[in-house]
N, C-alpha and C positions, 0 to 999 in steps of 0.2 A: 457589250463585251466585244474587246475583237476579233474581228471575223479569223475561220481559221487555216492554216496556211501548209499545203504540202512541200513548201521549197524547205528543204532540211536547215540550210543557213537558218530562217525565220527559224525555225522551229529550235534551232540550239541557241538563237539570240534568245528567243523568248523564255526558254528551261533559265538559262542566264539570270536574264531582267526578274524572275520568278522566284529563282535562288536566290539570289542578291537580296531582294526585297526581304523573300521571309528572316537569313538570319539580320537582316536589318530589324526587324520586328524583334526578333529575342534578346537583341542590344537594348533596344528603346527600352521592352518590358522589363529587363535588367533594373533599367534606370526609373522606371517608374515605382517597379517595389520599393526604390528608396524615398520620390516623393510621396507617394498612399502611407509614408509612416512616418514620415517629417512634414511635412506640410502640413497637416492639421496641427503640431505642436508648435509649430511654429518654427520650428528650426530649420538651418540652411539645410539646402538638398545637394552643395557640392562640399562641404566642409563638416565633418571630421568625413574622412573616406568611409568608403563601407569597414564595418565591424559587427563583428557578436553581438548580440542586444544582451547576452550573458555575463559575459565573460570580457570581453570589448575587445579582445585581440583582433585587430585589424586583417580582414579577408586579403589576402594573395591574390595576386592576380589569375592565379592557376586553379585558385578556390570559389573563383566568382564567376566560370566559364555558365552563362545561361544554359541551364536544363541538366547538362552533362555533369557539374560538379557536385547538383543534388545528387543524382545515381552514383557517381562516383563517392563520395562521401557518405553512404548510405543516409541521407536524411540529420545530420552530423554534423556538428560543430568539429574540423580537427584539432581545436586548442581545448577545449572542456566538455566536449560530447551534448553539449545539449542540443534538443530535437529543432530541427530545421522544419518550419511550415510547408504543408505540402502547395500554398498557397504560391508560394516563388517563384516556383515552376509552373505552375499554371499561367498563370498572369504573363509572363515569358511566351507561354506554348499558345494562348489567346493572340497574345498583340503580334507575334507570327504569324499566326495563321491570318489576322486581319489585315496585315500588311498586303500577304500574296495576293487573297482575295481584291486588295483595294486592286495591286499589279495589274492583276487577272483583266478585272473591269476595267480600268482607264488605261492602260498599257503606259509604253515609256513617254515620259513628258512631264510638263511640269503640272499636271492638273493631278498625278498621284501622288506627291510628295503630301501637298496641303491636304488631302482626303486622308495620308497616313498619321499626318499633326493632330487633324482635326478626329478622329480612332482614338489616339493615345490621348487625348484628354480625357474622351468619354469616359474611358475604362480608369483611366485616373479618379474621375468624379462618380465614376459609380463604386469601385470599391472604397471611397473613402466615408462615402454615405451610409452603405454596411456596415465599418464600423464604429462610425462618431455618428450616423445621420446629420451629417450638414456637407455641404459642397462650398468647399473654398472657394473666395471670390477672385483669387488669383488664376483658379480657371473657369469659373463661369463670368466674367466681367472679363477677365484678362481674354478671352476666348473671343467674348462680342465685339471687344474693340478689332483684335485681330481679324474676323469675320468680315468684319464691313471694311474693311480696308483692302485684303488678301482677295476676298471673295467678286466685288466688282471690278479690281482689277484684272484679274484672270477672266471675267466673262467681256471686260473690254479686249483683251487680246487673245478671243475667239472670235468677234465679231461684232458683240454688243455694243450699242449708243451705253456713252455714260448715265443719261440719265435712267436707260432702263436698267444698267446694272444696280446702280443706285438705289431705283426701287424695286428690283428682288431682293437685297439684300436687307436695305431696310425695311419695305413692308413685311420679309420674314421671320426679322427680331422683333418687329411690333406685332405681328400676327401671333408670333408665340407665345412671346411674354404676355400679351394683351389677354389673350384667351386663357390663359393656365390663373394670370393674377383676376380675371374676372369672375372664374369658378370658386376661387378663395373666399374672394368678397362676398360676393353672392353667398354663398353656404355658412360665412360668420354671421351674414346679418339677420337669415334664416334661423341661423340658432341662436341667436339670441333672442328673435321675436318670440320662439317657442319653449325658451328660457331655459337650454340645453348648455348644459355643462359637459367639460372633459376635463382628464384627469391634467393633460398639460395646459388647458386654455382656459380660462386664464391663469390658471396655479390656484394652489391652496390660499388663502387673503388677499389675493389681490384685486384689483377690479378690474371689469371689463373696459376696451380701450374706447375709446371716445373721440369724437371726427377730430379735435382740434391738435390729437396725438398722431406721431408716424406710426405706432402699431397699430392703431386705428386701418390704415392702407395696407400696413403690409405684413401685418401678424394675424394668422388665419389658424386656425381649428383642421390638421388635420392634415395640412399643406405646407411643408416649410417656403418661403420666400426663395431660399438660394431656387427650389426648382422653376420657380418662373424665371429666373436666372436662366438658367439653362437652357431653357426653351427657348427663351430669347437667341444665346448663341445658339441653338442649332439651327433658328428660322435665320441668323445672318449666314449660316452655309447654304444650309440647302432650299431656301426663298419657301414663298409662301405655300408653294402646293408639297414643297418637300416634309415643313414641317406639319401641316394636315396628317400625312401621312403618319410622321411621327409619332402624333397624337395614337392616329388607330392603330397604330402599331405598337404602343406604348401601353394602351388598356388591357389591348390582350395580355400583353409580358407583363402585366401591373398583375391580370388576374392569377396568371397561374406561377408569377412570383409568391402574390399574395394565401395563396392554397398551400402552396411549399413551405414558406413561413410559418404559416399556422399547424401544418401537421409535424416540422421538428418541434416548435416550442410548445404544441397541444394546446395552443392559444389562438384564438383565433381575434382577440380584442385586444395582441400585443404589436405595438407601431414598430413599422420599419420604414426604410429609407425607399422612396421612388424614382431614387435616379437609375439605379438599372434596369426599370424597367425603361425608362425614358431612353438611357444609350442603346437600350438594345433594340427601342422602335426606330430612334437614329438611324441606326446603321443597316438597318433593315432597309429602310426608306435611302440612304446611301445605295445600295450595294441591287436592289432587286429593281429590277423597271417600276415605274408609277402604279400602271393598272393592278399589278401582284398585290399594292397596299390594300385596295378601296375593294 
């Protein structure tokens, strides 16, 4: 983090650079409530404008202010009253708050922008997991390509030889993907040798997938494929000991997602989506020095 500074200038540049940042975050989060509910349908995310998912009257500009139009509108539609998720605002008040913290940590420059990009997908591929459980590959692929390109570049114009940027970025998207898709395998081949069925794997008639098929590789019991996806991008940001960390950072948030889960829906054998726990070991492993992980 940086260090901290009694000269008043520093200190009202930095309130600035802080401010700035966060209502930059309640913009982005704006913007992403609209991909978390188009993007999985497939639909564009800059075409029709925001509107009612009611009523479709197109949102005002004066009606779309992040956070404040909720409270202002009581939770309300102003064309047909129907209820506004309180989800809107959170997501907004989240990827705010993420922004400042990124600020916080990397100060002004160009290594906080890409650490704010690379936030706002998370939180894009984790609530879109909550509610479809799957992770668009327009941000988990779209993200690694970005990753290994964005990512060694910026570690060259710190200091870094290209080849070692090269291989933290790539040994990080092979170290994640490699490990997250190795646990899959492993644990399908395990259950089949002990002739464990699930309600999704293979489905009601179908058969079990067999080495000369791609579900054979990368349809697993339990795992969806998009999260080795992700793992992958996060190992091309944060290189290999970043994503390690993600991982133990990840089981925790896996567990005590997975306890919350099971005590709203009094199920404890009902599937949910892993990606939030996955972005919130992310960002954990982002935002807190190495040793805090392990």
């Amino acid at each position: 983090m940086p260090p901290a500074s009694s000269n008043p200038d520093a200190l009202v540049l930095s309130g600035v650079w802080l401010g700035l940042s966060g209502v930059l975050g309640l913009l982005v989060g704006s913007f992403l409530n609209v991909v978390i509910h188009r993007l999985p349908l497939g639909e564009s995310v800059a075409r029709p404008g925001s509107h009612c998912p009611g009523c479709q009257t197109p949102i005002k500009p004066w009606d779309n202010v992040p956070v404040l139009s909720y409270l202002w509108l009581r939770a309300r539609c102003r064309a047909c009253g129907q209820h506004i998720s309180w989800r809107y605002p959170a997501v907004e008040l989240l990827v705010g708050v993420l922004f400042v913290l990124i600020a916080w940590r990397f100060g002004p420059g160009w290594e906080a922008p890409l650490w704010m990009c690379f936030a706002s997908v998370l939180v894009a591929a984790a609530m879109i997991d909550i509610d479809h459980q799957i992770i668009p590959d327009a941000l988990s692929l779209g993200g690694l390509a970005a990753g290994l390109v964005a990512v060694p570049a910026l570690r060259v114009h710190q200091g870094a030889s290209f080849a070692d940027a090269l291989l933290y970025s790539g040994g990080g998207a092979l170290l994640g993907g490699g490990l997250l898709w190795a646990v899959g395998f492993v644990h399908a081949r395990v259950s089949v040798a002990l002739g464990r069925r699930f309600d999704h794997w293979p489905g009601e008639g179908e058969e079990l997938p067999r080495p000369a098929s791609v579900d054979y590789w990368t349809w697993f019991p339990g795992l969806g494929f998009g999260d080795v996806k992700l793992l992958a991008m996060i190992g091309a940001f944060l290189g290999p000991f970043g994503v390690l960390a993600t991982i133990v950072m990840a089981s925790v948030a896996g567990l005590a997602i997975g306890l919350g889960w099971g005590l709203a829906t009094r199920s404890f054998s009902s599937p949910f989506g892993f990606a939030p726990a996955i972005a919130a070991g992310a960002l954990v492993a982002l935002l807190l020095p190495a040793h805090v992980c392990f």
